[in-house]
Every structure is written in structure tokens, then in C-alpha cells.
N, CA, C, O and CB atoms as a CASP TS submission, in Angstrom:
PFRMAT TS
TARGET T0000
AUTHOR 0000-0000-0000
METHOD Language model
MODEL 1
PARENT N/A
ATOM      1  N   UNK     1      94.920 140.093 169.754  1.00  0.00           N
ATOM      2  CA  UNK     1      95.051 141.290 168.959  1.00  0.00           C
ATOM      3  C   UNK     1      94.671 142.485 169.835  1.00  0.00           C
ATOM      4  O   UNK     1      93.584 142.417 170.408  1.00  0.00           O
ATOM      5  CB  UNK     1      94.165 141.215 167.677  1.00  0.00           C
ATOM      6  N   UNK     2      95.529 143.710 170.034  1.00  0.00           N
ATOM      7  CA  UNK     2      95.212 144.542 170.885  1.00  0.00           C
ATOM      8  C   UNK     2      94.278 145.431 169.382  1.00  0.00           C
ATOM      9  O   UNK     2      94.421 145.280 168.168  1.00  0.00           O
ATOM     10  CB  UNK     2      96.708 145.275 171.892  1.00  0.00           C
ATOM     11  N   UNK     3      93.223 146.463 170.291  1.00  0.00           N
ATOM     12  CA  UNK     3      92.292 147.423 169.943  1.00  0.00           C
ATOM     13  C   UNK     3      91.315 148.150 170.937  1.00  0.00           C
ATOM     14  O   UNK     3      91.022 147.945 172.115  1.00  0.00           O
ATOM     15  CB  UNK     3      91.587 146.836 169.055  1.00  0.00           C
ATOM     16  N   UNK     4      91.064 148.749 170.338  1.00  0.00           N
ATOM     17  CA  UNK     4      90.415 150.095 171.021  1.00  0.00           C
ATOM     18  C   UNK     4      89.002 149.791 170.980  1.00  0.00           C
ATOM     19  O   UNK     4      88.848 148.952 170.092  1.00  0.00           O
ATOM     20  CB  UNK     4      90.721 151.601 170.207  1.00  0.00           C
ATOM     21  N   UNK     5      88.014 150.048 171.468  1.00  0.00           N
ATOM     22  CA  UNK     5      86.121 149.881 171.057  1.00  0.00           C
ATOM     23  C   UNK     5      86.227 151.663 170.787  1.00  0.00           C
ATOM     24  O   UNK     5      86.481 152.627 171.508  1.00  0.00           O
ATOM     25  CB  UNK     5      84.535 149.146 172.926  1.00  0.00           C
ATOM     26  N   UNK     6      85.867 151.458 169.282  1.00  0.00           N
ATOM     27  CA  UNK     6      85.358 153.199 169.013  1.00  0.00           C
ATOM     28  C   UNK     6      83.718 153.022 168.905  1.00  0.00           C
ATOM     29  O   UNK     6      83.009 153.981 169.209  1.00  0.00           O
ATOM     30  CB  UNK     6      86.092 154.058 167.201  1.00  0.00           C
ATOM     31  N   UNK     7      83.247 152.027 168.555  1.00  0.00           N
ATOM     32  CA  UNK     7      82.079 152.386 169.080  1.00  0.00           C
ATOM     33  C   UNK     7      81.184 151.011 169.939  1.00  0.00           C
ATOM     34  O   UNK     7      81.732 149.909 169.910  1.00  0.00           O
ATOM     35  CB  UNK     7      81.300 153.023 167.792  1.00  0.00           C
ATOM     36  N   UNK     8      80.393 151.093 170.367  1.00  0.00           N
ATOM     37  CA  UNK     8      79.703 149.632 171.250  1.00  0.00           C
ATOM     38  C   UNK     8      78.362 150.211 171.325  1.00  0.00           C
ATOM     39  O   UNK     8      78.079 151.202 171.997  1.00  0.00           O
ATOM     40  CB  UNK     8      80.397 149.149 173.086  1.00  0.00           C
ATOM     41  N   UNK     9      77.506 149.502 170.557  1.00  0.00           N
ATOM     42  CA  UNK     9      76.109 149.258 170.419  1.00  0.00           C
ATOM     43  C   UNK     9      75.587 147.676 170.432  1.00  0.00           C
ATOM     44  O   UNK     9      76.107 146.828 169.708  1.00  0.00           O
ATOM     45  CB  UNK     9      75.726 149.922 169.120  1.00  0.00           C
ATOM     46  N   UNK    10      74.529 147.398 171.315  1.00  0.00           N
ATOM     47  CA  UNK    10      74.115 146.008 171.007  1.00  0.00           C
ATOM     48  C   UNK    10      74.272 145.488 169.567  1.00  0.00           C
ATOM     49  O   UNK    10      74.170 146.342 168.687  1.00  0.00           O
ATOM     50  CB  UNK    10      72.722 145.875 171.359  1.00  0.00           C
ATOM     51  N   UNK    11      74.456 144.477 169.269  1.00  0.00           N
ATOM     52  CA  UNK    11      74.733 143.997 167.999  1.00  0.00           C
ATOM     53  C   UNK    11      75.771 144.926 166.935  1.00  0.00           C
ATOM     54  O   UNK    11      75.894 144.945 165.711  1.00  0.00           O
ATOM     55  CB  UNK    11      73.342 143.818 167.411  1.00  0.00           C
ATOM     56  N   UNK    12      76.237 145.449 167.722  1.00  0.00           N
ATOM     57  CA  UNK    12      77.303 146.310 166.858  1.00  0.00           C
ATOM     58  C   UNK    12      78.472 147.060 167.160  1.00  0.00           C
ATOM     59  O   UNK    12      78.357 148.213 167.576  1.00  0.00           O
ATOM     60  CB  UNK    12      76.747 147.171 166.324  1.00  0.00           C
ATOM     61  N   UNK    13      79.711 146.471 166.977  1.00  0.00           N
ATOM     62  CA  UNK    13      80.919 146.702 167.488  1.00  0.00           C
ATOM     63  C   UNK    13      81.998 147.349 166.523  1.00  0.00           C
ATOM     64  O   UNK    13      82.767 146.508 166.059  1.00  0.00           O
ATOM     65  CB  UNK    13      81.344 145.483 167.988  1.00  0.00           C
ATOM     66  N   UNK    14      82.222 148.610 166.130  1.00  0.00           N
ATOM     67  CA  UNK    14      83.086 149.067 165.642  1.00  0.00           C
ATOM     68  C   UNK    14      85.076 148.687 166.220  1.00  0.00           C
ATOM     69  O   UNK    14      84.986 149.503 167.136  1.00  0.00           O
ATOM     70  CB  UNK    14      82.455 150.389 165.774  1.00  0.00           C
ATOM     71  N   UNK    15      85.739 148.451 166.284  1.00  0.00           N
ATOM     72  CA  UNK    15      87.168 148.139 166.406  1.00  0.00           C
ATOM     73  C   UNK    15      88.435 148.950 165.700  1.00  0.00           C
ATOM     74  O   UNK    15      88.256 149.246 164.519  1.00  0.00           O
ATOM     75  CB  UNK    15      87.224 146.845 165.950  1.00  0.00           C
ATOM     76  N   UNK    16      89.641 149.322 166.276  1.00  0.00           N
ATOM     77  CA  UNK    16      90.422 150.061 166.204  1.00  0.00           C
ATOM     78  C   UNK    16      91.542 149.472 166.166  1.00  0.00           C
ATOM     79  O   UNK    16      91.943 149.792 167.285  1.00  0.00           O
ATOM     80  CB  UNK    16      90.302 150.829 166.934  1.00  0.00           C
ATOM     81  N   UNK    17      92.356 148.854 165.733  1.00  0.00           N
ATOM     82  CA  UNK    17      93.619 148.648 166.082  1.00  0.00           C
ATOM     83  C   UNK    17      95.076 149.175 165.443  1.00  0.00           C
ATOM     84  O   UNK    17      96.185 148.657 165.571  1.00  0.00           O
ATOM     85  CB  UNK    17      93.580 147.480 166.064  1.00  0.00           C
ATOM     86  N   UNK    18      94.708 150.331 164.742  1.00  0.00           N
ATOM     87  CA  UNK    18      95.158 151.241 163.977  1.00  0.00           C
ATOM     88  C   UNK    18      96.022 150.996 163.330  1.00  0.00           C
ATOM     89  O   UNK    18      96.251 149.808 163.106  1.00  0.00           O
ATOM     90  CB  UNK    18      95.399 152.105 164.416  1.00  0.00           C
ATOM     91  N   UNK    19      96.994 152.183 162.667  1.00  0.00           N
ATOM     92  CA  UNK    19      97.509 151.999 161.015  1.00  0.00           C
ATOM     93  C   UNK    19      98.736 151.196 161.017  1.00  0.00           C
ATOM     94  O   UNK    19      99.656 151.153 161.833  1.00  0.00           O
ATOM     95  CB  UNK    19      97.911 153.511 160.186  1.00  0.00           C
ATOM     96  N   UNK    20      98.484 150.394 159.606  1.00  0.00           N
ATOM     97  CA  UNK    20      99.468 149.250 159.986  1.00  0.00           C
ATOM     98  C   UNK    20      99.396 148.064 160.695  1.00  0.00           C
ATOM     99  O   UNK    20     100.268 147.313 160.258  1.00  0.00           O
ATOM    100  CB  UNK    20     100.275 149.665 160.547  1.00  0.00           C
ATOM    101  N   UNK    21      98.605 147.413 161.810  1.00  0.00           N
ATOM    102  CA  UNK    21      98.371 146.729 162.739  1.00  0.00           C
ATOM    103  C   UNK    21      98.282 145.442 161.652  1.00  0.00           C
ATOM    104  O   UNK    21      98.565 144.295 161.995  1.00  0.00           O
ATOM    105  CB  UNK    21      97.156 147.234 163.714  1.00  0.00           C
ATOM    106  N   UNK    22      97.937 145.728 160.573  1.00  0.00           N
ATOM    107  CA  UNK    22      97.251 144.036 159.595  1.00  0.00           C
ATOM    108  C   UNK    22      97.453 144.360 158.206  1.00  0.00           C
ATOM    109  O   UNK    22      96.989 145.423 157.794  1.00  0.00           O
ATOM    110  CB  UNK    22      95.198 143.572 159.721  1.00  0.00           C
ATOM    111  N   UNK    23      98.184 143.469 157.292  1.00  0.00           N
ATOM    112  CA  UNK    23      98.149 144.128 156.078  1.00  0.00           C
ATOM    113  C   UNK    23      96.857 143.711 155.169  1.00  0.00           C
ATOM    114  O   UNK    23      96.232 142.731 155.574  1.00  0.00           O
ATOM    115  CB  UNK    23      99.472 143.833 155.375  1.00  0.00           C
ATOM    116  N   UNK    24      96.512 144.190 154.283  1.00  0.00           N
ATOM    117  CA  UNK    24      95.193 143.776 153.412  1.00  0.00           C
ATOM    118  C   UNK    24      95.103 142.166 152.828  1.00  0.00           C
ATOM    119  O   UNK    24      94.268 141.710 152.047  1.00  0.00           O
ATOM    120  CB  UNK    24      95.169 144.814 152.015  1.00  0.00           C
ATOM    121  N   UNK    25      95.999 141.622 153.337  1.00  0.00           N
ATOM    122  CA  UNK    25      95.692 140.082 153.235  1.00  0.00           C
ATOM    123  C   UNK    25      95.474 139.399 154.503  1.00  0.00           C
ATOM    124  O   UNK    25      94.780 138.393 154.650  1.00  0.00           O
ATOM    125  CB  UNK    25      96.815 139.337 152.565  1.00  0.00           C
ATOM    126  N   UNK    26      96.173 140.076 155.484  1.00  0.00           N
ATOM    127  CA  UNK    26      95.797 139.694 156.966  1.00  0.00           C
ATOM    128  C   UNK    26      94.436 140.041 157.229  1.00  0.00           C
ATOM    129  O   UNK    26      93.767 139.129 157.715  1.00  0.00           O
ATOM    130  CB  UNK    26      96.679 140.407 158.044  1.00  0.00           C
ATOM    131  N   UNK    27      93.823 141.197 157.018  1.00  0.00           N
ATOM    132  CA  UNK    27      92.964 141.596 157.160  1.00  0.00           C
ATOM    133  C   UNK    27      91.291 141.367 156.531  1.00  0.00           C
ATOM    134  O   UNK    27      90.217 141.895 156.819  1.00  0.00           O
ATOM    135  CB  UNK    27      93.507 142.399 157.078  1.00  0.00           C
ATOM    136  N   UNK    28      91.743 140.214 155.454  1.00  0.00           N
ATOM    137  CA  UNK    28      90.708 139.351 154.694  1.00  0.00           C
ATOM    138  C   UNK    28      91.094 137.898 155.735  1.00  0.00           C
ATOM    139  O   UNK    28      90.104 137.354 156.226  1.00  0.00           O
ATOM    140  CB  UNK    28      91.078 139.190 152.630  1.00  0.00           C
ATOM    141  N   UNK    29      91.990 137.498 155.950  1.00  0.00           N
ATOM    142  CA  UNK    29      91.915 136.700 156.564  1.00  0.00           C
ATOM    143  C   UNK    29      91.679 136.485 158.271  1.00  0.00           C
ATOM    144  O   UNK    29      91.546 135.425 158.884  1.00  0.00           O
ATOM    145  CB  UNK    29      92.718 136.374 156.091  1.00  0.00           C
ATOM    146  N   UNK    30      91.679 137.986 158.826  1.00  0.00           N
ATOM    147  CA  UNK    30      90.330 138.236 160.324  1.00  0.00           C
ATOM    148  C   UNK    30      89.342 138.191 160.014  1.00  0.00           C
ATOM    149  O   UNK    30      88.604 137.570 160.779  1.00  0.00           O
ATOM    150  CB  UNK    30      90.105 139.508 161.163  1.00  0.00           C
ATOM    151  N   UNK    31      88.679 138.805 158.717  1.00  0.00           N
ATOM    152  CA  UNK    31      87.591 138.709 158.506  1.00  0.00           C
ATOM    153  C   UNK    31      86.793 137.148 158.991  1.00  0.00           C
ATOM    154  O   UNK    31      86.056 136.872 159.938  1.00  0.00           O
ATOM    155  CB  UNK    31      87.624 139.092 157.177  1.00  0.00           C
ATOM    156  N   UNK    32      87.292 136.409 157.954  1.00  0.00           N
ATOM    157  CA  UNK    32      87.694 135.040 157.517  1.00  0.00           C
ATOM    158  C   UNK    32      87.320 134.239 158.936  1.00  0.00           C
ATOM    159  O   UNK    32      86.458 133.445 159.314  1.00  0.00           O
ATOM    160  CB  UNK    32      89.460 134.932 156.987  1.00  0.00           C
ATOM    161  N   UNK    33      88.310 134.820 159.409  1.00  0.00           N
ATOM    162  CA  UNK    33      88.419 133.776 160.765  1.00  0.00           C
ATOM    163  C   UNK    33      87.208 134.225 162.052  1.00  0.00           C
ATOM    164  O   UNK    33      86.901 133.506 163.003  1.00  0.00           O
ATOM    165  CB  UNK    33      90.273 133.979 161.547  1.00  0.00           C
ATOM    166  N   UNK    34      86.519 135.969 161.673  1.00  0.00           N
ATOM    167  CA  UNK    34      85.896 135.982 162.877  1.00  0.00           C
ATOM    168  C   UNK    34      84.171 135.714 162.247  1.00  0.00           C
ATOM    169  O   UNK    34      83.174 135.530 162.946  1.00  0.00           O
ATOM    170  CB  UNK    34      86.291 137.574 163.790  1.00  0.00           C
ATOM    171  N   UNK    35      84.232 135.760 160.897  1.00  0.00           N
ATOM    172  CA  UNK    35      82.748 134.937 160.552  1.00  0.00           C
ATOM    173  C   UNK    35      82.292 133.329 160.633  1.00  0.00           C
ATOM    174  O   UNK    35      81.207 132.813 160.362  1.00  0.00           O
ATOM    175  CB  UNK    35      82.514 135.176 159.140  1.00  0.00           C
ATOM    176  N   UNK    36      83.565 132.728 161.120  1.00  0.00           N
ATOM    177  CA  UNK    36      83.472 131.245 161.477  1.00  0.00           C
ATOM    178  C   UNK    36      82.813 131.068 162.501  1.00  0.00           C
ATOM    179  O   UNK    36      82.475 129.911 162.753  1.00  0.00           O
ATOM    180  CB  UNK    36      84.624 130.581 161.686  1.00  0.00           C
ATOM    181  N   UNK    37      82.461 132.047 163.323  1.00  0.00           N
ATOM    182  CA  UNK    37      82.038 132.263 164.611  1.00  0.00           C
ATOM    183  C   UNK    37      80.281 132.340 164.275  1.00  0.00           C
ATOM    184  O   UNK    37      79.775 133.244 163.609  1.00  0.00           O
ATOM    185  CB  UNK    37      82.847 133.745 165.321  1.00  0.00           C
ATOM    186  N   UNK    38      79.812 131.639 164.651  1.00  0.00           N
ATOM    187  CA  UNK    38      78.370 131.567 164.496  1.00  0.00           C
ATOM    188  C   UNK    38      77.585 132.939 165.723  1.00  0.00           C
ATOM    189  O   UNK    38      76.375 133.083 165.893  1.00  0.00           O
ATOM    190  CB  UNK    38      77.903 129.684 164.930  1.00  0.00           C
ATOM    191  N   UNK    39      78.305 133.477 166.166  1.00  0.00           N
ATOM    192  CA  UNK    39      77.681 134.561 166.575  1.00  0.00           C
ATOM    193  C   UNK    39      78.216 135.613 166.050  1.00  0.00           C
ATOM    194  O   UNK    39      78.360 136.635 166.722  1.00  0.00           O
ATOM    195  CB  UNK    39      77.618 134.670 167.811  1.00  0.00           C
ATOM    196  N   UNK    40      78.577 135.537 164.837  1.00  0.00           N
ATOM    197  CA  UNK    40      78.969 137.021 164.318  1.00  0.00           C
ATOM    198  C   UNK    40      78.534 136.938 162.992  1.00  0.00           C
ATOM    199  O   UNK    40      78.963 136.102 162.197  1.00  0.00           O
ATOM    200  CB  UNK    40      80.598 137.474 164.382  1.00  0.00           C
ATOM    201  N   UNK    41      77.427 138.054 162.655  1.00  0.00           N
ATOM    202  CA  UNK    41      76.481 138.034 161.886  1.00  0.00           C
ATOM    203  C   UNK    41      77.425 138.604 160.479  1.00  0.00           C
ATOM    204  O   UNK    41      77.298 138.036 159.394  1.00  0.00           O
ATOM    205  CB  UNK    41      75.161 138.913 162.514  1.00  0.00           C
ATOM    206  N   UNK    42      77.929 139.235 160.577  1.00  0.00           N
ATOM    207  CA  UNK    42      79.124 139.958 159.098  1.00  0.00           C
ATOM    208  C   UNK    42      80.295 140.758 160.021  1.00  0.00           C
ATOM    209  O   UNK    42      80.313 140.820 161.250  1.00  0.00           O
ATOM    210  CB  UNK    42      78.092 141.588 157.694  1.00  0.00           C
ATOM    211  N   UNK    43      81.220 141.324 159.126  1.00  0.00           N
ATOM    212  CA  UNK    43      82.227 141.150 159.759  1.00  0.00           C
ATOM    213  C   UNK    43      82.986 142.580 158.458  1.00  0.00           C
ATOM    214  O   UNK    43      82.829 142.277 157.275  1.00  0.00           O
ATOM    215  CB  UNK    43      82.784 139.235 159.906  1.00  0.00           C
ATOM    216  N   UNK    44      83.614 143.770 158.693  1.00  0.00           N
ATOM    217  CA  UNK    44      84.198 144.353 157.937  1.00  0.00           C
ATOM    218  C   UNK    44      85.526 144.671 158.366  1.00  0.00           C
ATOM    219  O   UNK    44      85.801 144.980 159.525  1.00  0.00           O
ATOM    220  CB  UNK    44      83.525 145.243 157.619  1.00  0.00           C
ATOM    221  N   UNK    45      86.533 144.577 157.213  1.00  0.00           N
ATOM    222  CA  UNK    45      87.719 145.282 157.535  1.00  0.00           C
ATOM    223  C   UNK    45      88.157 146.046 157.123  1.00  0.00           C
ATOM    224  O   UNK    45      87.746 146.404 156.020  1.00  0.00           O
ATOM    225  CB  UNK    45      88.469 144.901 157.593  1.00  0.00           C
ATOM    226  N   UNK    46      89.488 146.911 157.888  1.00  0.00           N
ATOM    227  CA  UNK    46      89.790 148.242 156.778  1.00  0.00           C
ATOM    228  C   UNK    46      91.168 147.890 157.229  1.00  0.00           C
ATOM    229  O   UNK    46      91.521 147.889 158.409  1.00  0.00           O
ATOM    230  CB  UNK    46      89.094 150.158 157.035  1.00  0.00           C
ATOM    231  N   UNK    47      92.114 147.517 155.944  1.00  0.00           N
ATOM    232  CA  UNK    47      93.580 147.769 156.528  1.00  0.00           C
ATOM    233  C   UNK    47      94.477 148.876 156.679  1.00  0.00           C
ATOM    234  O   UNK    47      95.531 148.895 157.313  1.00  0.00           O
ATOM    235  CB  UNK    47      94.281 147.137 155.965  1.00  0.00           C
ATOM    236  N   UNK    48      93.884 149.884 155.960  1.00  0.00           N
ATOM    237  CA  UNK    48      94.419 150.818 156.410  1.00  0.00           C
ATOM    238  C   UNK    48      94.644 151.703 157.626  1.00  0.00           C
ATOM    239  O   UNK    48      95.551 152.477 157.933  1.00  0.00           O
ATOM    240  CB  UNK    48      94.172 151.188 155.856  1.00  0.00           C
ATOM    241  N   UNK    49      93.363 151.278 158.290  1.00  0.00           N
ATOM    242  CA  UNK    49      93.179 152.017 159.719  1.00  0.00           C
ATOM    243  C   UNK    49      93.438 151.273 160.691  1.00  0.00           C
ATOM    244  O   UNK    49      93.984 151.628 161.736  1.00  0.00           O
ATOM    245  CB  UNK    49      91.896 152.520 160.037  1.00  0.00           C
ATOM    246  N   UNK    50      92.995 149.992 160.362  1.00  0.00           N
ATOM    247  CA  UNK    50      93.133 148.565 161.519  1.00  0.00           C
ATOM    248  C   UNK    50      91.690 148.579 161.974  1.00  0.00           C
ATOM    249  O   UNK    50      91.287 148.019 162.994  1.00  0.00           O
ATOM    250  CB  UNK    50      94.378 148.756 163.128  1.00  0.00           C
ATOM    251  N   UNK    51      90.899 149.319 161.066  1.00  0.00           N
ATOM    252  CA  UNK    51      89.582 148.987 161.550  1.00  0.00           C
ATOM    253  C   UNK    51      88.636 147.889 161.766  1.00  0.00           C
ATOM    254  O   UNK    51      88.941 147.024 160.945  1.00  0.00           O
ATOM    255  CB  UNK    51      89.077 149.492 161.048  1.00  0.00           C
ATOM    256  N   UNK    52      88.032 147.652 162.191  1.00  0.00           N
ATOM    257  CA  UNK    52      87.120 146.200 162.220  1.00  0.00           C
ATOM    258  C   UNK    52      85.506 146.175 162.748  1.00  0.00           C
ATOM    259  O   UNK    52      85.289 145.886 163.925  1.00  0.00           O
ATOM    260  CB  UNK    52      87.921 145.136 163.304  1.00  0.00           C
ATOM    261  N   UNK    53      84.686 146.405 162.077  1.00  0.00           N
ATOM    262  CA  UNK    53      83.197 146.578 162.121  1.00  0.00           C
ATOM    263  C   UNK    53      82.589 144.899 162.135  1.00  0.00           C
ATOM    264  O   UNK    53      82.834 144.024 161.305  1.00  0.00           O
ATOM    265  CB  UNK    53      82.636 147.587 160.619  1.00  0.00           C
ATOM    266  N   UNK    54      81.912 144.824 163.103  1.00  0.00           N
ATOM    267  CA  UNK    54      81.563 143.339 163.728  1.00  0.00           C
ATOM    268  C   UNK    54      80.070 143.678 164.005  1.00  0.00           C
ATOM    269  O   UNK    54      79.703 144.211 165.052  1.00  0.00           O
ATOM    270  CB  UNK    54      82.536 142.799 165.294  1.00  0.00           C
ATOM    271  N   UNK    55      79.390 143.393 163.175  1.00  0.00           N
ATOM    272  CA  UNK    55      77.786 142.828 163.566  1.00  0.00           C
ATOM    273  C   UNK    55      77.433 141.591 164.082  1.00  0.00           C
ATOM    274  O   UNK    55      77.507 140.605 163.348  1.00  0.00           O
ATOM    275  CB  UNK    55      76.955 142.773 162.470  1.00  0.00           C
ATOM    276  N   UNK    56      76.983 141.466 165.472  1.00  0.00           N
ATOM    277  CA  UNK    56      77.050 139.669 166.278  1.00  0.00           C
ATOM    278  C   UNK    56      75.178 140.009 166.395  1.00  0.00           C
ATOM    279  O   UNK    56      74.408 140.933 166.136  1.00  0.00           O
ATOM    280  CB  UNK    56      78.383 139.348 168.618  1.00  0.00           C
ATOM    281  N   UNK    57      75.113 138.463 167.010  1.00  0.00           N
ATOM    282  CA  UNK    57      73.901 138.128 167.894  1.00  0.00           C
ATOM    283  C   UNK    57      73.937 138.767 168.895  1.00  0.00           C
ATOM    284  O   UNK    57      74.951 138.697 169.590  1.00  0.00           O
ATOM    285  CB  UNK    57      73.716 136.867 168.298  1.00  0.00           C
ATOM    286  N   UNK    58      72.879 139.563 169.276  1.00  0.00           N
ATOM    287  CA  UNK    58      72.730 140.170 170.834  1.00  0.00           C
ATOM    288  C   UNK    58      73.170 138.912 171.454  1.00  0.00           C
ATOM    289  O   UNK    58      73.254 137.721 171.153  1.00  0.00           O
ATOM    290  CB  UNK    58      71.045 140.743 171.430  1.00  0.00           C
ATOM    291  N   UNK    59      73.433 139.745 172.523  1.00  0.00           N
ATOM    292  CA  UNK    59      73.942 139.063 174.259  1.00  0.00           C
ATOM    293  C   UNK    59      75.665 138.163 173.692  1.00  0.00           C
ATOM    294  O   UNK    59      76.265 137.412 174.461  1.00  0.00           O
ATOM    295  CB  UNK    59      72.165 137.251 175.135  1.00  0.00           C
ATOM    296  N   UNK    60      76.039 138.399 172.612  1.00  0.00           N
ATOM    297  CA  UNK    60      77.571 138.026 172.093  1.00  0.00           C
ATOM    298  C   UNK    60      78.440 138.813 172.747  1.00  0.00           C
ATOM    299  O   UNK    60      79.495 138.347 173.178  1.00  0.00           O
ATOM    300  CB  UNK    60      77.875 138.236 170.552  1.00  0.00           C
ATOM    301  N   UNK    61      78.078 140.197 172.913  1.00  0.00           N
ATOM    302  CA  UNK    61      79.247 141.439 172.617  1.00  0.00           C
ATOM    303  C   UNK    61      80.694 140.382 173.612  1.00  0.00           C
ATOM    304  O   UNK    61      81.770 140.207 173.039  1.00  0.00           O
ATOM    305  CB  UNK    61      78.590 143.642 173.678  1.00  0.00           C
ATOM    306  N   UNK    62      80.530 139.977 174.629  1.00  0.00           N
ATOM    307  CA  UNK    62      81.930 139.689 175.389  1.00  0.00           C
ATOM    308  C   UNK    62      82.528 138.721 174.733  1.00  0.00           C
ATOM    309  O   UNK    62      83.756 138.650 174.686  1.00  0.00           O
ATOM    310  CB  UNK    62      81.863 139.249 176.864  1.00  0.00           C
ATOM    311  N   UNK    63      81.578 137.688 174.033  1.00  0.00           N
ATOM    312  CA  UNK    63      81.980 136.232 173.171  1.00  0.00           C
ATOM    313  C   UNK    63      82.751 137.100 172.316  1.00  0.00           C
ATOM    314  O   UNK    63      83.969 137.005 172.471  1.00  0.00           O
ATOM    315  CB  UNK    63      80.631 135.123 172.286  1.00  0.00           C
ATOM    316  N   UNK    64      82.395 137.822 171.558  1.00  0.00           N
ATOM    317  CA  UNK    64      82.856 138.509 170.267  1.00  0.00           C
ATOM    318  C   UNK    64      84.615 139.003 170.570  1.00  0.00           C
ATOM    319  O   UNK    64      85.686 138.619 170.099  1.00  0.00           O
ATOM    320  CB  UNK    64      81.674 140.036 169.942  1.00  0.00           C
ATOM    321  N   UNK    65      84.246 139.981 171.540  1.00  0.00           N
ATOM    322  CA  UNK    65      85.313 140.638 171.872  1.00  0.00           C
ATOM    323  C   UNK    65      86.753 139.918 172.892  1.00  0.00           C
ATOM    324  O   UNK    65      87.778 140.412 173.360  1.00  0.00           O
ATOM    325  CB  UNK    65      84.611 141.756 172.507  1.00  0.00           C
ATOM    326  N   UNK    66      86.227 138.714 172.895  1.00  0.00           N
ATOM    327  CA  UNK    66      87.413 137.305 173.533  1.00  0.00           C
ATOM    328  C   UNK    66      87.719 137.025 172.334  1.00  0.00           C
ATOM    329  O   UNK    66      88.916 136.772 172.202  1.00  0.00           O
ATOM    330  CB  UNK    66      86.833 135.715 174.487  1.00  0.00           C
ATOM    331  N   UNK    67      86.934 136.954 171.138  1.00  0.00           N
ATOM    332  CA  UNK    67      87.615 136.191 170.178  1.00  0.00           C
ATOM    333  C   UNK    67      88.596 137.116 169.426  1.00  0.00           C
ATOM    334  O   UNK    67      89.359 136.646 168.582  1.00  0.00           O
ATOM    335  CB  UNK    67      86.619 135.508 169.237  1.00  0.00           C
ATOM    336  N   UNK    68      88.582 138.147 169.665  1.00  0.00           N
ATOM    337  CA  UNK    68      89.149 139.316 168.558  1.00  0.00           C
ATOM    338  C   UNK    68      90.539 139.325 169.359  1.00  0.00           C
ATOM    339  O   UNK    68      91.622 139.448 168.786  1.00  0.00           O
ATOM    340  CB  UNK    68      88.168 141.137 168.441  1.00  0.00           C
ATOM    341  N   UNK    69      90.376 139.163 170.925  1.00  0.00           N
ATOM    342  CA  UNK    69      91.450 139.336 171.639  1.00  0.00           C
ATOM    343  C   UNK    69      92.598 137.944 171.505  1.00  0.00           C
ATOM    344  O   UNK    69      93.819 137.870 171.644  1.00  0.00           O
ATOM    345  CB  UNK    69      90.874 139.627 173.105  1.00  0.00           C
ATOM    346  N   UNK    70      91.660 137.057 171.210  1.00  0.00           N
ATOM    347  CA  UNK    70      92.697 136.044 171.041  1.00  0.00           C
ATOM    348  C   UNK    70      93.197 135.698 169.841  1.00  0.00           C
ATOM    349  O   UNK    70      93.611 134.543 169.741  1.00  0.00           O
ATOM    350  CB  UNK    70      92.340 134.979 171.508  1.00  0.00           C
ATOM    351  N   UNK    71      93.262 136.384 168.933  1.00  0.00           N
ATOM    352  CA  UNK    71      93.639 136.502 167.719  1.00  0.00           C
ATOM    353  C   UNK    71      95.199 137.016 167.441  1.00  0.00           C
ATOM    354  O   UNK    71      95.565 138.188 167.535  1.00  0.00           O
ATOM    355  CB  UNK    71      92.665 137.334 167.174  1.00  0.00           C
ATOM    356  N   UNK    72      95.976 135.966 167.104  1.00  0.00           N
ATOM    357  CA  UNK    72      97.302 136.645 167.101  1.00  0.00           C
ATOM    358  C   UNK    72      97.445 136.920 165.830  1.00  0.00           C
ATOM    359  O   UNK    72      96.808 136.459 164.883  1.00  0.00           O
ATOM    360  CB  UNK    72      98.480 135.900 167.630  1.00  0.00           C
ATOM    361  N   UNK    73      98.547 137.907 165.834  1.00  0.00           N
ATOM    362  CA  UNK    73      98.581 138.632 164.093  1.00  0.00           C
ATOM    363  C   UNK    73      99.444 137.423 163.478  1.00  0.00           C
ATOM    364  O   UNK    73      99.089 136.952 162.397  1.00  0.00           O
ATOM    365  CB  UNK    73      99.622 140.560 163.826  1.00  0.00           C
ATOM    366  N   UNK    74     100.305 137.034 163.988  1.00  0.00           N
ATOM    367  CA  UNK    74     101.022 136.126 163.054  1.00  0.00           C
ATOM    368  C   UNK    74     100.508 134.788 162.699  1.00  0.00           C
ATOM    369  O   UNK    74     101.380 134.130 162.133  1.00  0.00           O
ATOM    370  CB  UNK    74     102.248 135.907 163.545  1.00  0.00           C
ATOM    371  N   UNK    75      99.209 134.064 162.864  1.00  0.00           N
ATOM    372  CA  UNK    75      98.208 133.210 162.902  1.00  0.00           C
ATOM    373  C   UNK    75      97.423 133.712 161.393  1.00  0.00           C
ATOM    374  O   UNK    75      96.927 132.912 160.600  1.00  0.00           O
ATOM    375  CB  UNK    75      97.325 133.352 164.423  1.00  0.00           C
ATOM    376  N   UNK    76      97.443 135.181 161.217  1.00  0.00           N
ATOM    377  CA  UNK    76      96.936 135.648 160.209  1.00  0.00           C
ATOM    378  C   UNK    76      97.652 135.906 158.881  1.00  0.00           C
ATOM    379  O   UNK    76      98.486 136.809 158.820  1.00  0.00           O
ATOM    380  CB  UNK    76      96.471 136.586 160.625  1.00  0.00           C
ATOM    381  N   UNK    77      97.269 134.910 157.473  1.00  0.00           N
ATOM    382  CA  UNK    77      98.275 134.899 156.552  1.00  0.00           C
ATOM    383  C   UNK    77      97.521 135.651 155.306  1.00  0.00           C
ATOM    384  O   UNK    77      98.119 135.842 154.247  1.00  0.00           O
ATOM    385  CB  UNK    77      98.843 133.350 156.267  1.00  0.00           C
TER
END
């Protein structure tokens, strides 16, 4: 899944992949798929923006951000 980092704080990763990118059922189902991840503490989405707010375990941020990348949209139903 391509995106932008709008913001990067330890344990806290704001995400961009802007308007349109996921529709509001895709976008329950990233959720979905990136809280399976035992280093990601909660997980928000916005489909309207393509936003994606990711609270992990410190020392995750690169784990986190491989998994978001390997996320294909059409995987997402």
C-alpha cells in the first residue's frame, strides 16, 4: 500500500494514503488486518482521507511500516 508518514513519533504513526485510496469497508478491514499484528497496540482509519493512525510497541516503527507496505488493496474486502 503506497502512503505518506504525516506524522512519526515513537509509538505513534499517523499515515496518508489519500482520498479514495480504500473504501469504508476496505478500510475496516486494514484496520482488521494491521491489529493482528501483536506489535500494534490500536489501529484507526479514515476512508475518506486514506488516513491511518497506528499506535505500536516502541522499537516496532519499521516492523509496522513493512507491514502497511505490504498490504495490497485488492487483498482488502
Amino acid at each position: 500500500m503506497k502512503y505518506q508518514i504525516i506524522y512519526d513519533q515513537p509509538g505513534r504513526l499517523r499515515l496518508r494514503s489519500g482520498m479514495y485510496a480504500f473504501t469504508e469497508q476496505q478500510g475496516y478491514s486494514l484496520a482488521a488486518l494491521l491489529r493482528q499484528n501483536p506489535a500494534v497496540l490500536s489501529v484507526e482509519v479514515t476512508y475518506r482521507n486514506g488516513g491511518i493512525l497506528i499506535y505500536y510497541k516502541d522499537g516496532y516503527r519499521d516492523a509496522v511500516l513493512q507491514l502497511v507496505s505490504s498490504i495490497k488493496k485488492d487483498a482488502l474486502t
